[in-house]
Chimera marker file (.cmm) of the C-alpha trace (Angstrom):
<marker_set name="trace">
<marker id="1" x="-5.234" y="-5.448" z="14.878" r="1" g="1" b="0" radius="0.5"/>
<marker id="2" x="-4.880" y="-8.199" z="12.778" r="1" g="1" b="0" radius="0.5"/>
<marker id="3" x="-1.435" y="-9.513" z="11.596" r="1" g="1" b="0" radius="0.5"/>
<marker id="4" x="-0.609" y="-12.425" z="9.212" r="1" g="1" b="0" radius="0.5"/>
<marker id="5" x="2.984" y="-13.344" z="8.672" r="1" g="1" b="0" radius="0.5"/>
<marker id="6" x="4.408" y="-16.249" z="6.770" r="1" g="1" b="0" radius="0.5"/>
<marker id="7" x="8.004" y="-16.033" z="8.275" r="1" g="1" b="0" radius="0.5"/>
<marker id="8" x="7.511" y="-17.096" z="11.872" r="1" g="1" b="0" radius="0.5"/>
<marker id="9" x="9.126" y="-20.027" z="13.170" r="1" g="1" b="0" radius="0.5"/>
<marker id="10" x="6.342" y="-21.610" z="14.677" r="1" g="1" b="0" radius="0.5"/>
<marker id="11" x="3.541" y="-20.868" z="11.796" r="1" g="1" b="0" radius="0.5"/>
<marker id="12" x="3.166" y="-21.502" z="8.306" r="1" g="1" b="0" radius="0.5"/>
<marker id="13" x="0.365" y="-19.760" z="6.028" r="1" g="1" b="0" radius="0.5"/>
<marker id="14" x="0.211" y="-20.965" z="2.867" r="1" g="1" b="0" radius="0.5"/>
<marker id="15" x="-1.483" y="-18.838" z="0.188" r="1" g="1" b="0" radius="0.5"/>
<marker id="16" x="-3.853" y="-20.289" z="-1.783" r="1" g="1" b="0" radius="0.5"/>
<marker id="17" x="-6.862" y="-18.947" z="-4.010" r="1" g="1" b="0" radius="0.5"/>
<marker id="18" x="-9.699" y="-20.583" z="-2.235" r="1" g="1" b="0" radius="0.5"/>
<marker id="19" x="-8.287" y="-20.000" z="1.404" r="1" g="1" b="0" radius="0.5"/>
<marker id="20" x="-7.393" y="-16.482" z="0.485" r="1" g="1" b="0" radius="0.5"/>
<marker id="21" x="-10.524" y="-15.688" z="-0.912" r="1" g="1" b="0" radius="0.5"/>
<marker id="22" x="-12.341" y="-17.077" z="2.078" r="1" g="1" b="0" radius="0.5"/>
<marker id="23" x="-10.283" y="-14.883" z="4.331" r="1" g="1" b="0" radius="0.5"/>
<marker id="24" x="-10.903" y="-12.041" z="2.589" r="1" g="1" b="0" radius="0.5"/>
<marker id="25" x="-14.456" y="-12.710" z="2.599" r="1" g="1" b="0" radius="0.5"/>
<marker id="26" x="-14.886" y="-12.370" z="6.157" r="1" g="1" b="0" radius="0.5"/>
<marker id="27" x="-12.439" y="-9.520" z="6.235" r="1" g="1" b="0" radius="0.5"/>
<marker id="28" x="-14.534" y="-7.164" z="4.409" r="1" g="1" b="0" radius="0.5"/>
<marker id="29" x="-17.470" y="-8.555" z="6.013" r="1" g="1" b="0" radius="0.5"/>
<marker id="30" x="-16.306" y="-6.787" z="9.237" r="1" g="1" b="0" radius="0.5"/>
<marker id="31" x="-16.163" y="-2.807" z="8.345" r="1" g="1" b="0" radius="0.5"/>
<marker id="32" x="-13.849" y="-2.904" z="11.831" r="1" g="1" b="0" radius="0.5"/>
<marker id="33" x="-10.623" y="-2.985" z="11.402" r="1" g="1" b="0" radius="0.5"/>
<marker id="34" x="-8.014" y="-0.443" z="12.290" r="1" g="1" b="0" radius="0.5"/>
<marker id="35" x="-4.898" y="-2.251" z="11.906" r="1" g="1" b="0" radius="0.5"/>
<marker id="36" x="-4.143" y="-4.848" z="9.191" r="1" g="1" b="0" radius="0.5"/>
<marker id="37" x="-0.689" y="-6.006" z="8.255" r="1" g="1" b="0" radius="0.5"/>
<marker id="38" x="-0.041" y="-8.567" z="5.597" r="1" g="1" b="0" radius="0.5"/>
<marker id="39" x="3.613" y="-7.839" z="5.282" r="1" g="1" b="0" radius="0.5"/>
<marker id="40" x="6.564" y="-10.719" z="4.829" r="1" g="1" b="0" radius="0.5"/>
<marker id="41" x="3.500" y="-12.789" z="2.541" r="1" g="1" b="0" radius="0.5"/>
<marker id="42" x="4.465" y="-13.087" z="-0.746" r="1" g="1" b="0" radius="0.5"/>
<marker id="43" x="0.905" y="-12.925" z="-2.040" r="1" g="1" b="0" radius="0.5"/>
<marker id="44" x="1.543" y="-11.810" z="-5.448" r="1" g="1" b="0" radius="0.5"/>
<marker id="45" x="-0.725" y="-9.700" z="-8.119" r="1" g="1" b="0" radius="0.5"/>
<marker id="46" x="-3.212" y="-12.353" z="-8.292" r="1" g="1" b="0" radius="0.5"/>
<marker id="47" x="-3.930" y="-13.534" z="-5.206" r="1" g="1" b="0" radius="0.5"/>
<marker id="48" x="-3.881" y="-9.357" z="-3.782" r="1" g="1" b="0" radius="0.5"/>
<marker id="49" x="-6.690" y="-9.120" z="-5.952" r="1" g="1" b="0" radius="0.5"/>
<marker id="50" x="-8.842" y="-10.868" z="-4.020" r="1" g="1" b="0" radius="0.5"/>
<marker id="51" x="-8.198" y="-8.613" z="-0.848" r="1" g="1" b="0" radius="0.5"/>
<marker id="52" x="-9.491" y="-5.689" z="-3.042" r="1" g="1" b="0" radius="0.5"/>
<marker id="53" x="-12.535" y="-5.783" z="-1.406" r="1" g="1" b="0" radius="0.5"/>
<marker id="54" x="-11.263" y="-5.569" z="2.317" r="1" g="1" b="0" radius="0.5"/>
<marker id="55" x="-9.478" y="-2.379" z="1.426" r="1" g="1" b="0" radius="0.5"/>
<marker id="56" x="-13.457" y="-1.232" z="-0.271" r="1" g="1" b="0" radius="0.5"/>
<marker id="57" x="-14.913" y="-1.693" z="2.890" r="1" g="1" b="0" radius="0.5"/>
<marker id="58" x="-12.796" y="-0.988" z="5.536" r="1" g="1" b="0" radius="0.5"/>
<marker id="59" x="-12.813" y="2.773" z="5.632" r="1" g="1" b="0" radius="0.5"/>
<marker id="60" x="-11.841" y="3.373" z="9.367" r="1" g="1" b="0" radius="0.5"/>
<marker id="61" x="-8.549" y="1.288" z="9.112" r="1" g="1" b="0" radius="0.5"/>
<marker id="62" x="-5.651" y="3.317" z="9.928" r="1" g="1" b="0" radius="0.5"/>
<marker id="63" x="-3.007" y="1.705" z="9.634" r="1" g="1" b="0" radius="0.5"/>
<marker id="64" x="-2.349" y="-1.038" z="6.380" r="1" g="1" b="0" radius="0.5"/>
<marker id="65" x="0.943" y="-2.443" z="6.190" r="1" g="1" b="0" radius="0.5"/>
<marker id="66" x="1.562" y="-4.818" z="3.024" r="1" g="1" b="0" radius="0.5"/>
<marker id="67" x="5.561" y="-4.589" z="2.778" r="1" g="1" b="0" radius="0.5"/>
<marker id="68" x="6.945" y="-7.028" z="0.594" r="1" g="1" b="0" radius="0.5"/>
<marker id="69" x="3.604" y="-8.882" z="-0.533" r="1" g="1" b="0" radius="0.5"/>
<marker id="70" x="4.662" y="-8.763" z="-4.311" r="1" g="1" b="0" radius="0.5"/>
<marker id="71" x="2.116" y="-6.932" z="-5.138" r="1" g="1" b="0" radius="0.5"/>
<marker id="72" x="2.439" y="-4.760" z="-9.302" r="1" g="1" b="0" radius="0.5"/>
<marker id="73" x="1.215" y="-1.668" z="-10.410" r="1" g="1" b="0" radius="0.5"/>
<marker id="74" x="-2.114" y="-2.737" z="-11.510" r="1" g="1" b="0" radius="0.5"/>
<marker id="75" x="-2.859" y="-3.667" z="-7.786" r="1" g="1" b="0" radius="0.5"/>
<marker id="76" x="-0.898" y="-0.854" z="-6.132" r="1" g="1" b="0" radius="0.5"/>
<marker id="77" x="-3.858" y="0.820" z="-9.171" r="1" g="1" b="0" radius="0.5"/>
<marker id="78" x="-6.678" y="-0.530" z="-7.397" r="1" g="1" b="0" radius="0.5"/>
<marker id="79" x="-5.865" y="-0.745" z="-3.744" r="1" g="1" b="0" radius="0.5"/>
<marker id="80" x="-5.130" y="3.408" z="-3.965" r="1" g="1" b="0" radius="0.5"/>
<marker id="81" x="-8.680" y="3.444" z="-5.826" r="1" g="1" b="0" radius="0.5"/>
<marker id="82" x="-10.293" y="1.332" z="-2.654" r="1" g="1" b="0" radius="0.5"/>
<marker id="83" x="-8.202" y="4.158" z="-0.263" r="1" g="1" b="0" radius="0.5"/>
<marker id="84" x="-9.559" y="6.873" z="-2.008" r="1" g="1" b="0" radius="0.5"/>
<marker id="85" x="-12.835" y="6.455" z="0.354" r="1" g="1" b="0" radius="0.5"/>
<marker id="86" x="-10.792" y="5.793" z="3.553" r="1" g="1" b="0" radius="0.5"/>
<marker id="87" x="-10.074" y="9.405" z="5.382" r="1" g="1" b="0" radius="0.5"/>
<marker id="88" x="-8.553" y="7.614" z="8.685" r="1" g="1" b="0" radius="0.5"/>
<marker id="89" x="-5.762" y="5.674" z="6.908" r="1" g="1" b="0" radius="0.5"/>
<marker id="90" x="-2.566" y="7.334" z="8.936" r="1" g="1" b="0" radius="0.5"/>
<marker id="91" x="-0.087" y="4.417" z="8.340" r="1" g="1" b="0" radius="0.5"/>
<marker id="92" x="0.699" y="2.499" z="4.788" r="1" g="1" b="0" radius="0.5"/>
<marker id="93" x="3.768" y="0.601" z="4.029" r="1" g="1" b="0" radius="0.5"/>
<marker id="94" x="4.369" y="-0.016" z="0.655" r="1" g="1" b="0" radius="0.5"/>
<marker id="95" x="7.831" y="-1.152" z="0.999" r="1" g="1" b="0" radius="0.5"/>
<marker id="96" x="9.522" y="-3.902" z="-1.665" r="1" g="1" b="0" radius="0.5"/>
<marker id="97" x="6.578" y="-3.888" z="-4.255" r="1" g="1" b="0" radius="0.5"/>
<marker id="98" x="6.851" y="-3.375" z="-8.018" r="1" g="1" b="0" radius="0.5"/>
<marker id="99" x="4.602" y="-0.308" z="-8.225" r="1" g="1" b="0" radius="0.5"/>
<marker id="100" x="6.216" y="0.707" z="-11.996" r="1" g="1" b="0" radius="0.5"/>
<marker id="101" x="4.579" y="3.883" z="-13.505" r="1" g="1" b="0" radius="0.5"/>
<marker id="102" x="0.819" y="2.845" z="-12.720" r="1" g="1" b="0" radius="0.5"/>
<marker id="103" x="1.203" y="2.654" z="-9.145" r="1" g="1" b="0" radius="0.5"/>
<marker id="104" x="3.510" y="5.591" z="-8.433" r="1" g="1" b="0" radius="0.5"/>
<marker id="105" x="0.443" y="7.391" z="-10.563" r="1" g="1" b="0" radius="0.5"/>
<marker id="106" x="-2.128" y="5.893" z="-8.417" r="1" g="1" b="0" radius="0.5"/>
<marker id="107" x="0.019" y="6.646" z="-5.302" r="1" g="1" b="0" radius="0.5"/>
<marker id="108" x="0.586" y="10.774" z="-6.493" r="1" g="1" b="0" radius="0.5"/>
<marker id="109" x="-3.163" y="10.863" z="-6.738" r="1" g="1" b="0" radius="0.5"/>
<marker id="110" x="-3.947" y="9.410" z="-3.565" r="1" g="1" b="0" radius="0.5"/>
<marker id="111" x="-1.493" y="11.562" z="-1.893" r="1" g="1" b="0" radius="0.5"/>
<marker id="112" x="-2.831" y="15.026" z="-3.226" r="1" g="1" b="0" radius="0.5"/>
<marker id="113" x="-6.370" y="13.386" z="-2.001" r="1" g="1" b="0" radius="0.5"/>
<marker id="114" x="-5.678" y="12.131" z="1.488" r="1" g="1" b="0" radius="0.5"/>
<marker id="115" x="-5.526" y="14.357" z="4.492" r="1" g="1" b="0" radius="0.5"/>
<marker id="116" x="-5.007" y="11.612" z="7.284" r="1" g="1" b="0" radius="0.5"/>
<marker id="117" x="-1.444" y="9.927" z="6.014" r="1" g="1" b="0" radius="0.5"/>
<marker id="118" x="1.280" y="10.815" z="8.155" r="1" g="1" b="0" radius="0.5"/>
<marker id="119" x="3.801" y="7.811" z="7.163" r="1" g="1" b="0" radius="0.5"/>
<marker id="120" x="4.417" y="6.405" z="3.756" r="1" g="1" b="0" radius="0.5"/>
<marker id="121" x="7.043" y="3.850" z="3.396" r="1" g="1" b="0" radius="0.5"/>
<marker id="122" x="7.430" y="3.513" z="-0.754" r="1" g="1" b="0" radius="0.5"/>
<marker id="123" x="10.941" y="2.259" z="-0.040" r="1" g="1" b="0" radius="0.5"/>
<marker id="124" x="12.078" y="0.001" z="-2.833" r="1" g="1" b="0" radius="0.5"/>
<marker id="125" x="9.323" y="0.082" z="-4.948" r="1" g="1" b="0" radius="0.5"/>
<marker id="126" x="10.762" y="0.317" z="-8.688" r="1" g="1" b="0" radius="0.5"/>
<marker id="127" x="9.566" y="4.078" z="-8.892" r="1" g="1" b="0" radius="0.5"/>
<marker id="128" x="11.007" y="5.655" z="-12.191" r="1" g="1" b="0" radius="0.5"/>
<marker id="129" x="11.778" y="8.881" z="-13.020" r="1" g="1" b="0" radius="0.5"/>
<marker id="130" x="8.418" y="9.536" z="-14.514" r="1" g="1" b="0" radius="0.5"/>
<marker id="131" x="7.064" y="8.827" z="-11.013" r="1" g="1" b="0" radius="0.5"/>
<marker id="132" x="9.426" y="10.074" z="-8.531" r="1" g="1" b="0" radius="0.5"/>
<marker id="133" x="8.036" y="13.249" z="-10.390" r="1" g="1" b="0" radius="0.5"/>
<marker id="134" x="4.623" y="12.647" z="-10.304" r="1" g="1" b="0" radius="0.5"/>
<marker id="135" x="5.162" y="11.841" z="-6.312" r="1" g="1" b="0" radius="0.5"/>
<marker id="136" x="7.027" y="14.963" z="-5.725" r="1" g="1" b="0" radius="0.5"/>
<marker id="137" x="4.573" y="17.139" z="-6.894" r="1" g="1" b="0" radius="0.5"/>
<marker id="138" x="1.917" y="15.280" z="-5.036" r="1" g="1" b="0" radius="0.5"/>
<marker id="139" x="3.961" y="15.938" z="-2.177" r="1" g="1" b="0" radius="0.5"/>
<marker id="140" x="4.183" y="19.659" z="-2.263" r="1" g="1" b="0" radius="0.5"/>
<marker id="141" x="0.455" y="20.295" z="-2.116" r="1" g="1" b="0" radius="0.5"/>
<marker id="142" x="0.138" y="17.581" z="0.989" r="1" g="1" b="0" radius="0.5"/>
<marker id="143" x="1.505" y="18.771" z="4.138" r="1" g="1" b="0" radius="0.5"/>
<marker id="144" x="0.359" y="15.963" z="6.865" r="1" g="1" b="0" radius="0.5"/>
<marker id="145" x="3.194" y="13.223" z="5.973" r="1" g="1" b="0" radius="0.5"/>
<marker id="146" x="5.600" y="13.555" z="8.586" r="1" g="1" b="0" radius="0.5"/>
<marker id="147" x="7.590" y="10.788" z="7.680" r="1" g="1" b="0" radius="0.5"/>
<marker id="148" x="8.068" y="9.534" z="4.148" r="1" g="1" b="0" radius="0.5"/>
<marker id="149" x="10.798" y="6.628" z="2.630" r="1" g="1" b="0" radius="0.5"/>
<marker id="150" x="11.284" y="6.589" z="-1.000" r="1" g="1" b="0" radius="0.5"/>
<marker id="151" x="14.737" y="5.496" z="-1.047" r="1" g="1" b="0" radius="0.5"/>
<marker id="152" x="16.313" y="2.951" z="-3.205" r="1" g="1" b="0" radius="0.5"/>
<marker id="153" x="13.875" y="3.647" z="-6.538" r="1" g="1" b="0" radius="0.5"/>
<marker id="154" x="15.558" y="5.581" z="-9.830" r="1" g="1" b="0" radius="0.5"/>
<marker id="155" x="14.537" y="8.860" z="-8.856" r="1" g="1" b="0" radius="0.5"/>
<marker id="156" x="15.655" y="12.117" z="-9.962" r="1" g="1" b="0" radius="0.5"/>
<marker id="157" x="17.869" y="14.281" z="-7.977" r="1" g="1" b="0" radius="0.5"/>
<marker id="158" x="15.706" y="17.408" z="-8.279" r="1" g="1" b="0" radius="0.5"/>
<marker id="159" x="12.682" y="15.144" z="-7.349" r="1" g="1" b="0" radius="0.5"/>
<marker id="160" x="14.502" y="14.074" z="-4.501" r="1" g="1" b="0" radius="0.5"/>
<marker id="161" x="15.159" y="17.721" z="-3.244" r="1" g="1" b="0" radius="0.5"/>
<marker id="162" x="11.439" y="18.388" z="-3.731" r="1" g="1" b="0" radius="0.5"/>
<marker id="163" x="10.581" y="15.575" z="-1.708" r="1" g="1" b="0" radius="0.5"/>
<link id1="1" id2="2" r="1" g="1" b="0" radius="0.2"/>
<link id1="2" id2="3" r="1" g="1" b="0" radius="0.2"/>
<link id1="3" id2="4" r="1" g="1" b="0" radius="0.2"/>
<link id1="4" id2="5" r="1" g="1" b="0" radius="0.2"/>
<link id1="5" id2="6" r="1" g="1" b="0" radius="0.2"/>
<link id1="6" id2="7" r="1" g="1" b="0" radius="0.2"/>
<link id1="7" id2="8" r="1" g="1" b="0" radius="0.2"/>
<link id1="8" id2="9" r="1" g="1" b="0" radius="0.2"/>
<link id1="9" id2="10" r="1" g="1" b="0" radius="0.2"/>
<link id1="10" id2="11" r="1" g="1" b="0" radius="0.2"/>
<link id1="11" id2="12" r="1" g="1" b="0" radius="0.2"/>
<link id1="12" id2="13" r="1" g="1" b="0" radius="0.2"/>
<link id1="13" id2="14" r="1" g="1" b="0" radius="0.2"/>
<link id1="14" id2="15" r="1" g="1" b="0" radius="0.2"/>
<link id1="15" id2="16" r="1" g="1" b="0" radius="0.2"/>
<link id1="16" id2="17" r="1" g="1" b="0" radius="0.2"/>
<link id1="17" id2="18" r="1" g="1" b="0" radius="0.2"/>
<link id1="18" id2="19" r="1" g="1" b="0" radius="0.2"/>
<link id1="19" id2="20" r="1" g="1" b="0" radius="0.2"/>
<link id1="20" id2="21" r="1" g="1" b="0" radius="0.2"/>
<link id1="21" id2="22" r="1" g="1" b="0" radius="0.2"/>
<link id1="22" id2="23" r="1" g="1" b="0" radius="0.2"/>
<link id1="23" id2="24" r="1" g="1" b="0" radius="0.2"/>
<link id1="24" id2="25" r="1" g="1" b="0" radius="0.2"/>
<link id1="25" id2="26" r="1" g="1" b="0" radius="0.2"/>
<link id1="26" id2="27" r="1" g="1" b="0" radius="0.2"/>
<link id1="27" id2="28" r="1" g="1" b="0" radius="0.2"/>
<link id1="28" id2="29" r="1" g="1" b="0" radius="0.2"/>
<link id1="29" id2="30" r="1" g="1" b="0" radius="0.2"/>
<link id1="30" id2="31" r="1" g="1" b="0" radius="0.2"/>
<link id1="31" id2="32" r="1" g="1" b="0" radius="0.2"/>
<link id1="32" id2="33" r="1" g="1" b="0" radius="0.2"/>
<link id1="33" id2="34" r="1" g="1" b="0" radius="0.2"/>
<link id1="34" id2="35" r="1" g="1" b="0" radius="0.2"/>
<link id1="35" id2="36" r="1" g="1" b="0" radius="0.2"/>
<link id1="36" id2="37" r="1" g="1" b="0" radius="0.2"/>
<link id1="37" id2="38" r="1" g="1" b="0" radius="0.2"/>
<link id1="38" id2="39" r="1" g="1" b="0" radius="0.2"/>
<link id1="39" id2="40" r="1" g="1" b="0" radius="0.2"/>
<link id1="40" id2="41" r="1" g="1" b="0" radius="0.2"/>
<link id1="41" id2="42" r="1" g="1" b="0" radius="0.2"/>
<link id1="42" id2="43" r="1" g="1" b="0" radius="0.2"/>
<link id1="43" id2="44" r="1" g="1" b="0" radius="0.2"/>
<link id1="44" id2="45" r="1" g="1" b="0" radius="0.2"/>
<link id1="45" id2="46" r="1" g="1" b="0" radius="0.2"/>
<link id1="46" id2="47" r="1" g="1" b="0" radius="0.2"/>
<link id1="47" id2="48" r="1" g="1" b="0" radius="0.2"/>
<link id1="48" id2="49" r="1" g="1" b="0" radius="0.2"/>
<link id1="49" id2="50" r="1" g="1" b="0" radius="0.2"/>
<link id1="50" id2="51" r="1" g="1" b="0" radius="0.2"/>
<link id1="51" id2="52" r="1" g="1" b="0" radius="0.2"/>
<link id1="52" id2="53" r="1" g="1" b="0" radius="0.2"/>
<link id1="53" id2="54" r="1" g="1" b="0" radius="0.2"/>
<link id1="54" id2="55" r="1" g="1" b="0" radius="0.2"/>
<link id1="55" id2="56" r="1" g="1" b="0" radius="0.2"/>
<link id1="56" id2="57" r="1" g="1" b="0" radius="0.2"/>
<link id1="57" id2="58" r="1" g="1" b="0" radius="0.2"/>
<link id1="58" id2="59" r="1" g="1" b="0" radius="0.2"/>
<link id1="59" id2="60" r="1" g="1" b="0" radius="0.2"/>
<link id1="60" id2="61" r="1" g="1" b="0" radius="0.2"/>
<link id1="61" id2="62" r="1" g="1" b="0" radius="0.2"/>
<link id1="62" id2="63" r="1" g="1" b="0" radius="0.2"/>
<link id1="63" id2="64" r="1" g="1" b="0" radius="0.2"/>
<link id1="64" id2="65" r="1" g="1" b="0" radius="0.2"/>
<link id1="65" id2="66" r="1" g="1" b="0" radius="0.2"/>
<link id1="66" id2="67" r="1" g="1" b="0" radius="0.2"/>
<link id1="67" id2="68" r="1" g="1" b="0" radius="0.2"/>
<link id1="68" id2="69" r="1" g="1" b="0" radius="0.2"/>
<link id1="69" id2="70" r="1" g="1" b="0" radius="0.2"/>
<link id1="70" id2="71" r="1" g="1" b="0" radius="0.2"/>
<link id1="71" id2="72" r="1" g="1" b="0" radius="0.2"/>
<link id1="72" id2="73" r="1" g="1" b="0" radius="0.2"/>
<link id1="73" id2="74" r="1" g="1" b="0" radius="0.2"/>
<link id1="74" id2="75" r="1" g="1" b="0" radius="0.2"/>
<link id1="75" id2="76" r="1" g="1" b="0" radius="0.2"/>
<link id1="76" id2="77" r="1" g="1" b="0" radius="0.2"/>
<link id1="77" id2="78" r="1" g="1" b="0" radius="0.2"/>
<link id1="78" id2="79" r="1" g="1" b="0" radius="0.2"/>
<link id1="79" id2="80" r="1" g="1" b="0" radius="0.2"/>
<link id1="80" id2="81" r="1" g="1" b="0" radius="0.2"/>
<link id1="81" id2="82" r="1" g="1" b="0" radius="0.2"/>
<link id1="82" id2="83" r="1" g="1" b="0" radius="0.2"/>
<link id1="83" id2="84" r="1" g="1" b="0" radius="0.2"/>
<link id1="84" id2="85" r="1" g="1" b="0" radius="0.2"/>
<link id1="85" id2="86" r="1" g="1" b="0" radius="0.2"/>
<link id1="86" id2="87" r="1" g="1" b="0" radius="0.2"/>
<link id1="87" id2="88" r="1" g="1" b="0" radius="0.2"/>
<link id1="88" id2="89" r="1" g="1" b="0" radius="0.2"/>
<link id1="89" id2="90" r="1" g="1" b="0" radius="0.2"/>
<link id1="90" id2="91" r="1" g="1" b="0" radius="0.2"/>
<link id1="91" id2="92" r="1" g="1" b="0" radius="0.2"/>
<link id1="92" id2="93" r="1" g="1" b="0" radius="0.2"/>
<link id1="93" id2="94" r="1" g="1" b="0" radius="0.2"/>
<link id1="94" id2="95" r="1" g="1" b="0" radius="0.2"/>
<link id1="95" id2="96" r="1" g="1" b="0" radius="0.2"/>
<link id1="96" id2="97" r="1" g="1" b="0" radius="0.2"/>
<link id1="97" id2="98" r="1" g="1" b="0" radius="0.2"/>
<link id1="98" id2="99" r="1" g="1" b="0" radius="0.2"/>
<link id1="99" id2="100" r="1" g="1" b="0" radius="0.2"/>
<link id1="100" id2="101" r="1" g="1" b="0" radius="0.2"/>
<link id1="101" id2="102" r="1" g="1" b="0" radius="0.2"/>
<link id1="102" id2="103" r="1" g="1" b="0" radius="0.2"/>
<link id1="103" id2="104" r="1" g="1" b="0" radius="0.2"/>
<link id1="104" id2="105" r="1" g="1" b="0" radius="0.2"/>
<link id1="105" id2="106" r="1" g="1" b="0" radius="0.2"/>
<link id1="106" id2="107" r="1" g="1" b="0" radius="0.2"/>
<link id1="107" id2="108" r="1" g="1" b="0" radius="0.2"/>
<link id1="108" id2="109" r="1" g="1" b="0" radius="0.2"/>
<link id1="109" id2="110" r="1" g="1" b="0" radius="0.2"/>
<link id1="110" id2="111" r="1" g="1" b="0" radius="0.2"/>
<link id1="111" id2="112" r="1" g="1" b="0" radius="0.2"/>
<link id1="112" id2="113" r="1" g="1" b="0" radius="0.2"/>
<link id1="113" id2="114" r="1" g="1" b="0" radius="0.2"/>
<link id1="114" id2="115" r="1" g="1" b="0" radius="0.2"/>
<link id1="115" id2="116" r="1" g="1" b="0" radius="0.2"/>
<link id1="116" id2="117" r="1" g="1" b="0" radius="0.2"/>
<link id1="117" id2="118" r="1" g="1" b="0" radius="0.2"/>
<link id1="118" id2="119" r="1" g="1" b="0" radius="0.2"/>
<link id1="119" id2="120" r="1" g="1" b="0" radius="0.2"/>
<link id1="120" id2="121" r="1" g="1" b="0" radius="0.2"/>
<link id1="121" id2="122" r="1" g="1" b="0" radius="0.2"/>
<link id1="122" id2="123" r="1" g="1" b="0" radius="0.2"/>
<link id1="123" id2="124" r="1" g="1" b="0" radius="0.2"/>
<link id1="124" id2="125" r="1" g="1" b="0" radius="0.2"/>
<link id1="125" id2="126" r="1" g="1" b="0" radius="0.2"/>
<link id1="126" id2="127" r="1" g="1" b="0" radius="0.2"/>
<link id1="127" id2="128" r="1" g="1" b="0" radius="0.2"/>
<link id1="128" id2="129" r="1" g="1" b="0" radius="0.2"/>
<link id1="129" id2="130" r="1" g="1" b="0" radius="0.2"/>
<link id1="130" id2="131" r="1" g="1" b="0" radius="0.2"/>
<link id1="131" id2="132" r="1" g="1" b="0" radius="0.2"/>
<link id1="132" id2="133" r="1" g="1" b="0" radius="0.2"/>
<link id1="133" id2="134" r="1" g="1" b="0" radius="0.2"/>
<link id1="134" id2="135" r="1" g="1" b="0" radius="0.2"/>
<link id1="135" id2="136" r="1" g="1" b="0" radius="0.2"/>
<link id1="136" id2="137" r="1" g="1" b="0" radius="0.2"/>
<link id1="137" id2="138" r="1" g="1" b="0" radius="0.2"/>
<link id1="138" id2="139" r="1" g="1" b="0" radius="0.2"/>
<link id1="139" id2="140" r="1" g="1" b="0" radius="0.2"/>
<link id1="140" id2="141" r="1" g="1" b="0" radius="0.2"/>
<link id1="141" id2="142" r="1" g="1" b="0" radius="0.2"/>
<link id1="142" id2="143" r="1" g="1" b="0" radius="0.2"/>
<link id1="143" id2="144" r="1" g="1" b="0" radius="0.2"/>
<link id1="144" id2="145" r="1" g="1" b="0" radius="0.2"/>
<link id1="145" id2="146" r="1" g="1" b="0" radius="0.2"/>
<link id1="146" id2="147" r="1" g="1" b="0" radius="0.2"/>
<link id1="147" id2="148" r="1" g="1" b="0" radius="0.2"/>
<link id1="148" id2="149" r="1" g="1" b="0" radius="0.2"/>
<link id1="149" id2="150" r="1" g="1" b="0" radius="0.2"/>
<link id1="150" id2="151" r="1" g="1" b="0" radius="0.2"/>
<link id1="151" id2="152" r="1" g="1" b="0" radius="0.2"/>
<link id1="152" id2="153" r="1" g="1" b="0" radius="0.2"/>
<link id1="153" id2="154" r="1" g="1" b="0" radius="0.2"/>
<link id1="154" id2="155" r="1" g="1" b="0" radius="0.2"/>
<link id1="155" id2="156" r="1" g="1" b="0" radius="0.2"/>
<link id1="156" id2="157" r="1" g="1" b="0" radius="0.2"/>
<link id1="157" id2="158" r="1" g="1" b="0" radius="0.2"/>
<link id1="158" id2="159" r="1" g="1" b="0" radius="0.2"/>
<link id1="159" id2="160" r="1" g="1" b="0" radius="0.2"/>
<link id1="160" id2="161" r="1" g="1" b="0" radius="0.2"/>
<link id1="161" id2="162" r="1" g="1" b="0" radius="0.2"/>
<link id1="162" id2="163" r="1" g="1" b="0" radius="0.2"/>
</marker_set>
């Protein structure tokens, strides 16, 4: 597993382009990983798309936790593009991002792809209407999450019944 958090007491990570490019370098250069959380790092849009590429080439990672990394839409667009190949991923928090109407999109279609998700965590997320939809009716044709947060996003109550 690997684990990066900025809010420890004892350790400081600083995010910058250069750095975060070299890390991701050797990240994607490994094909091994099975556990990677980035969560509590306010990476941003523009720095996340530098990761891209360990998402690409990762496809046995099963868990990928990037809670409140600040991460938009047009990420949230690619990274569910990059997990399109990945049929292990069992475990992906999502939580505190701005996914708007491109990510919830990208997220409904990765859900009616993927067979291996069990837990999605799109808590907080800044899903609209227009997406709470599209994710509920993802949802019905997907029967392997088990466990599933969507709360706190302006969702529709008949969306929310669905889900």
């Amino acid at each position: 597993m690997i684990k990066l958090q900025q809010k420890s007491p004892n350790f400081e990570f600083r995010y910058e382009s250069l750095g975060l490019e070299h890390l991701a370098i050797a990240l994607s250069e490994s094909q091994r990983i099975i556990e990677l959380d980035l969560s509590l790092n306010d990476i941003g849009s523009d720095n996340f798309s530098l990761l891209q590429r360990v998402f690409k080439s990762n496809v046995y990672m099963e868990l990928l936790n990037l809670a409140e990394c600040n991460i938009n839409g047009e990420q949230t667009t690619n990274l569910c593009t990059n997990l399109r190949t990945n049929h292990n991923i069992k475990y992906l928090y999502l939580r505190n991002n701005n996914l708007g109407k491109d990510g919830s999109e990208a997220m409904s279609n990765l859900i009616l792809d993927n067979n291996s998700m069990i837990e999605l965590d799109l808590y907080n997320c800044r899903i609209d209407e227009q997406g709470g939809g599209l994710i509920a009716n993802a949802l019905k044709d997907n029967f392997c999450i088990e466990k599933f947060s969507i709360g706190e996003n302006s969702i529709l109550a008949k969306d929310i019944e669905t889900i």
